[in-house]
GUBA-375550 format. One record per residue (C-alpha): residue in one letter; x negated, y negated, z; residue number from 1. Coordinates in steps of 0.25 Angstrom, whole numbers. Layout:
<vogus>
<vogu rest="A" xx="X" yy="Y" zz="Z" nr="NUM"/>
...
</vogus>
This chain:
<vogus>
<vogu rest="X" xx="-22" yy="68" zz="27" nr="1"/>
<vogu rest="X" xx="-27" yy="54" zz="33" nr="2"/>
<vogu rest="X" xx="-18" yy="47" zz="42" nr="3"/>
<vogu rest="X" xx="-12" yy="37" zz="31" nr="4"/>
<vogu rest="X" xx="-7" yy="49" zz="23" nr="5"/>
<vogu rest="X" xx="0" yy="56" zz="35" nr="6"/>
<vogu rest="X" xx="6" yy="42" zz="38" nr="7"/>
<vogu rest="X" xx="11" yy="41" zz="24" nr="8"/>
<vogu rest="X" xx="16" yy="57" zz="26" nr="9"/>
<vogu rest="X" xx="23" yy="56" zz="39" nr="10"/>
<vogu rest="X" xx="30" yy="41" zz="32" nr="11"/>
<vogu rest="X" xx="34" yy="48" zz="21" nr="12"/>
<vogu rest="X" xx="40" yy="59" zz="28" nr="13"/>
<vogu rest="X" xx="46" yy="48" zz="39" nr="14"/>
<vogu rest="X" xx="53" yy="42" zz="27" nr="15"/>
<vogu rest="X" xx="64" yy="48" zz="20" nr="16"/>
<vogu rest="X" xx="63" yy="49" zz="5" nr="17"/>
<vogu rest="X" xx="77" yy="40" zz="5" nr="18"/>
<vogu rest="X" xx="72" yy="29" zz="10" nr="19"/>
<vogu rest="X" xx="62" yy="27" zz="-3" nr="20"/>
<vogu rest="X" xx="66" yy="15" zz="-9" nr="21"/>
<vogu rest="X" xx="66" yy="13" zz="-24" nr="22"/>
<vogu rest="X" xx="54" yy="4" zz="-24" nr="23"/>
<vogu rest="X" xx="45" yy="14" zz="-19" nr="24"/>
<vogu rest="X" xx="50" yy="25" zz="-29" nr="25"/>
<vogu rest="X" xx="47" yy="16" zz="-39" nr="26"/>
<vogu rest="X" xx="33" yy="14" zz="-33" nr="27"/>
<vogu rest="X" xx="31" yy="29" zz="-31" nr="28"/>
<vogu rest="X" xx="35" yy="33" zz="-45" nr="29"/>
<vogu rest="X" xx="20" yy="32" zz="-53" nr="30"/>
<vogu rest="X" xx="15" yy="42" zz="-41" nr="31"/>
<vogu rest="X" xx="24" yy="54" zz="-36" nr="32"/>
<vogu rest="X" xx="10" yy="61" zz="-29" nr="33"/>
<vogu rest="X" xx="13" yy="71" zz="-37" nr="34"/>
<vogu rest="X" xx="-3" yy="68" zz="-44" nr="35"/>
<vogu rest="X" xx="-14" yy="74" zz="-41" nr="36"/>
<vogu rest="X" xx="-21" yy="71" zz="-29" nr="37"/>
<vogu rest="X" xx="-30" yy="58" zz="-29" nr="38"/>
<vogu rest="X" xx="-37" yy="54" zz="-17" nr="39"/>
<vogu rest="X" xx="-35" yy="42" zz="-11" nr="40"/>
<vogu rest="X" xx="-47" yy="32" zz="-12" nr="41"/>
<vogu rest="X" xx="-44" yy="21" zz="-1" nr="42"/>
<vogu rest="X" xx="-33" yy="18" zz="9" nr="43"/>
<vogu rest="X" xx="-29" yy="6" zz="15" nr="44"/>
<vogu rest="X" xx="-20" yy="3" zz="28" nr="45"/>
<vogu rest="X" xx="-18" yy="-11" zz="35" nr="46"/>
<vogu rest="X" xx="-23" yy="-6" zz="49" nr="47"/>
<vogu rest="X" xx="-36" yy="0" zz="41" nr="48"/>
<vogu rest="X" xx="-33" yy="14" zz="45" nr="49"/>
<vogu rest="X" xx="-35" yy="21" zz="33" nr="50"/>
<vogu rest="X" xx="-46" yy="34" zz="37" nr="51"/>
<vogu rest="X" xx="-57" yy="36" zz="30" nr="52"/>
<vogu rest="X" xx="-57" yy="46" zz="18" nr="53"/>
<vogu rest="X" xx="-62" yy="60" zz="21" nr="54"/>
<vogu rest="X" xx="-72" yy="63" zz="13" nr="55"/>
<vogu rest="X" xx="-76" yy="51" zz="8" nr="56"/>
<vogu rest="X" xx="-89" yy="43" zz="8" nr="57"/>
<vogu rest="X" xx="-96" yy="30" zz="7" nr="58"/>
<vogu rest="X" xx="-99" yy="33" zz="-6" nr="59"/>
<vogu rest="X" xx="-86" yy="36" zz="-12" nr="60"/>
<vogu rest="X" xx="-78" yy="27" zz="-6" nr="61"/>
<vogu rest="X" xx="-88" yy="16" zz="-11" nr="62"/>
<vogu rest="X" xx="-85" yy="21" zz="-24" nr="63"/>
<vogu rest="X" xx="-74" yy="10" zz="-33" nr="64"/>
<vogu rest="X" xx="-61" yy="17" zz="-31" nr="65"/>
<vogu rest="X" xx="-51" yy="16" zz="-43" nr="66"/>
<vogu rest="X" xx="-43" yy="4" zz="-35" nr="67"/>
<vogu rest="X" xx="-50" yy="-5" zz="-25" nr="68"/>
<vogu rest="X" xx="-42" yy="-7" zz="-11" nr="69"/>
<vogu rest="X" xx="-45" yy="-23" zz="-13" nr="70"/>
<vogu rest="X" xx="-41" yy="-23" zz="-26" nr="71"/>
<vogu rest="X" xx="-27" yy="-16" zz="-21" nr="72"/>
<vogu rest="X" xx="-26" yy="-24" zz="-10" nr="73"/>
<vogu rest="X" xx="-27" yy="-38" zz="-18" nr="74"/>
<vogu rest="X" xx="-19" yy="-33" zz="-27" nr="75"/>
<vogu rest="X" xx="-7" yy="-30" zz="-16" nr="76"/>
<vogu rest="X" xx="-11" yy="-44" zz="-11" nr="77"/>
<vogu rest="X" xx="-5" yy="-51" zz="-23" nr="78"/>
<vogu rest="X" xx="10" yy="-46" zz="-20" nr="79"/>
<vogu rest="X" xx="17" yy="-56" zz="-12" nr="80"/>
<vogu rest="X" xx="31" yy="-54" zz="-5" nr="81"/>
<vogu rest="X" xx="40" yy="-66" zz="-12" nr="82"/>
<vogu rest="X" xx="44" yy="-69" zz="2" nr="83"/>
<vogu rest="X" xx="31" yy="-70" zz="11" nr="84"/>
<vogu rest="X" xx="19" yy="-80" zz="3" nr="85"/>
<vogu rest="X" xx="9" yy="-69" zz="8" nr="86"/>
<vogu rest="X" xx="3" yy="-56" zz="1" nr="87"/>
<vogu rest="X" xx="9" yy="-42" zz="5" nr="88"/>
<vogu rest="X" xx="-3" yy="-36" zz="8" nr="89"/>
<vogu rest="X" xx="-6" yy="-51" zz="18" nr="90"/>
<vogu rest="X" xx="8" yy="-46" zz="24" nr="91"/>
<vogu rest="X" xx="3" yy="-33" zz="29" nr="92"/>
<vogu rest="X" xx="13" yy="-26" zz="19" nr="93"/>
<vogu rest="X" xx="3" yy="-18" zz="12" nr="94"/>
<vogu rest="X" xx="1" yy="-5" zz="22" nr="95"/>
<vogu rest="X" xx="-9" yy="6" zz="14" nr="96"/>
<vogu rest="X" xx="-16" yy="6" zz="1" nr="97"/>
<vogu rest="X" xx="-20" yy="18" zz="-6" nr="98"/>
<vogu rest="X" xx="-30" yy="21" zz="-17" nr="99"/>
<vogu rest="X" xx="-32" yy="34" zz="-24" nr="100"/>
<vogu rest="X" xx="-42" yy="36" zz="-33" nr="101"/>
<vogu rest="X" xx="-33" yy="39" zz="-46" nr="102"/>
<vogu rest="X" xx="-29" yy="25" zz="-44" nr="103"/>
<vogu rest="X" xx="-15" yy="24" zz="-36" nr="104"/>
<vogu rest="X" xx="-14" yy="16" zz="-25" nr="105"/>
<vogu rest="X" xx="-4" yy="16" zz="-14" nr="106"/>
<vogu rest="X" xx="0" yy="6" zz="-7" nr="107"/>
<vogu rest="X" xx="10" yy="9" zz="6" nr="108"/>
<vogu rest="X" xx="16" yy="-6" zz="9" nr="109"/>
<vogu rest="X" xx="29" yy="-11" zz="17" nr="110"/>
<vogu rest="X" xx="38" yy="-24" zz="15" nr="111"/>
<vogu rest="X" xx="41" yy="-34" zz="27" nr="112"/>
<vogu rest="X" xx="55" yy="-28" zz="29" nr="113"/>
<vogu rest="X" xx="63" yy="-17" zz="23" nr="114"/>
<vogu rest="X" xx="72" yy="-28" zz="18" nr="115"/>
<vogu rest="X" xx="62" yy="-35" zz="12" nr="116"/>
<vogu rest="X" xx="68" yy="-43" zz="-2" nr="117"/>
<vogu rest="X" xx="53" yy="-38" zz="-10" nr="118"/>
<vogu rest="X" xx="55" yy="-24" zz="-6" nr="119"/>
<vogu rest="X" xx="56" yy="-21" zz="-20" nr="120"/>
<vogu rest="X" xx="47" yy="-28" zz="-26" nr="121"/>
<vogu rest="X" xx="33" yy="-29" zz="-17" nr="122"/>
<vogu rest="X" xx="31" yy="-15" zz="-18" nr="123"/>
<vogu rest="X" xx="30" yy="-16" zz="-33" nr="124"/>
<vogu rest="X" xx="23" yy="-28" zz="-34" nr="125"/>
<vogu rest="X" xx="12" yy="-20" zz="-25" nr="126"/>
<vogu rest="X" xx="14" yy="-8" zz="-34" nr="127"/>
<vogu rest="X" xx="11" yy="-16" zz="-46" nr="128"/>
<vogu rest="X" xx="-3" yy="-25" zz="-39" nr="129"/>
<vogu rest="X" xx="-9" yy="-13" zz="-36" nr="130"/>
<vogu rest="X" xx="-7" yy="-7" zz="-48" nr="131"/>
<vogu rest="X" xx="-15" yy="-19" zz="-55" nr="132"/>
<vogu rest="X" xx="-27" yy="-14" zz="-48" nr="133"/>
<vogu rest="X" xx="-38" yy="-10" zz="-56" nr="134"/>
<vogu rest="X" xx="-39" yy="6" zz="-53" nr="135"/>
<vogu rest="X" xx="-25" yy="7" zz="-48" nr="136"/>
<vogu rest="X" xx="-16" yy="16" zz="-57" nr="137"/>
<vogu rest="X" xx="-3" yy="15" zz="-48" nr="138"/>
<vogu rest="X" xx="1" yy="11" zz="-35" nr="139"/>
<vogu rest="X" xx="12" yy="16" zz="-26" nr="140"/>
<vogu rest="X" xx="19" yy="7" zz="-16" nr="141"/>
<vogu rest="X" xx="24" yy="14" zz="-5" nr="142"/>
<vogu rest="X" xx="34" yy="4" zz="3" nr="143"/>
<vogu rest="X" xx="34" yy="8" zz="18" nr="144"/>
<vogu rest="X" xx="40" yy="3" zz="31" nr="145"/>
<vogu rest="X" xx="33" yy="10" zz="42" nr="146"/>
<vogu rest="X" xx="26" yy="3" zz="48" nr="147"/>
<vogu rest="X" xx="36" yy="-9" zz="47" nr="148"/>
<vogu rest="X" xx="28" yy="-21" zz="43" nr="149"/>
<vogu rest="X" xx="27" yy="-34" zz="53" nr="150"/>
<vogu rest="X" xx="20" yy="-46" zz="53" nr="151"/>
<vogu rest="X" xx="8" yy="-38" zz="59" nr="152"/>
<vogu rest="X" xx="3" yy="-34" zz="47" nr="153"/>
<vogu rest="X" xx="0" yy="-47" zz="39" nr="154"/>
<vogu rest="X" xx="-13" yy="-52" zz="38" nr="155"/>
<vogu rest="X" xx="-17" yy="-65" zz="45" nr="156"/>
<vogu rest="X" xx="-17" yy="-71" zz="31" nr="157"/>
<vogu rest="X" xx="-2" yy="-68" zz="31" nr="158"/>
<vogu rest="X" xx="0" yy="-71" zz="45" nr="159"/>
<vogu rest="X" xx="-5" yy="-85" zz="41" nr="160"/>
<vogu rest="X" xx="-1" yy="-88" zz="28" nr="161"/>
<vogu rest="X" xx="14" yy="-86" zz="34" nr="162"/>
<vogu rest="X" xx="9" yy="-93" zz="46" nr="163"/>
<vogu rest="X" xx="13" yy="-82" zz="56" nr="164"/>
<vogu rest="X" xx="2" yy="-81" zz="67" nr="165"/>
</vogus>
């Protein structure tokens, strides 16, 4: 188990089942884990601390994956919070990507404050970019708030189109 996957474990296990909102049953309902076991093709975090998969070579990660991480990425690029002019993805809210090789894609993402008045709807508008990927045959957006997001976590680009140096 890499050290994503035992983060994701000891968060799930920190966070009691009543706390899950209705936006993230809805976002979990296509895929319960239930499936047969798919390995996952390439991982993303914002510090870059995703380990290298065991077992795997040059070769077969050169090989075109059934969703491309850029591809993903643009994609989640395009959804803007109503109230911020920049992308969530420029606003650091985007905190992991997953891709399998059957196609799913999940996406682990946070909101600028619990309270936030988009709390319903960016998760979906995510849920339904990334699904317009080519290769991509569903997505699951888990929302999370550890580690509580803060202005840290924008890009430059962000930092500048809001003009907060």
């Amino acid at each position: 188990m890499s050290m994503v996957e035992e983060g994701i474990q000891v968060q799930k296990q920190a966070v009691p089942p009543a706390q899950e909102s209705p936006v993230e049953r809805v976002l979990h309902a296509e895929h319960d884990g239930a499936d047969a076991p798919s390995a996952k093709v390439e991982g993303w975090t914002p510090d870059g601390d995703e380990p290298a998969q065991a077992g795997s070579t040059s070769e077969e990660s050169a090989l075109p994956g059934p969703a491309s991480e850029d591809a993903v990425v643009e994609a989640i690029a395009t959804v803007h919070d109503p109230e911020i002019p920049v992308n969530i993805y420029e606003l650091g809210l985007i905190y992991a990507i997953d891709l399998y090789d059957d196609g799913r894609v999940r996406v682990e993402m946070t909101l600028t404050a619990p309270n936030c008045p988009s709390a319903q709807e960016l998760p979906i508008q995510v849920k339904d970019a990334v699904e317009k990927v080519p290769g991509v045959k569903s997505a699951e957006v888990e929302v999370v708030w550890d580690p509580p997001w803060d202005m840290s976590r924008m890009s430059d680009e962000a930092r500048l189109a809001l003009n907060m140096f």
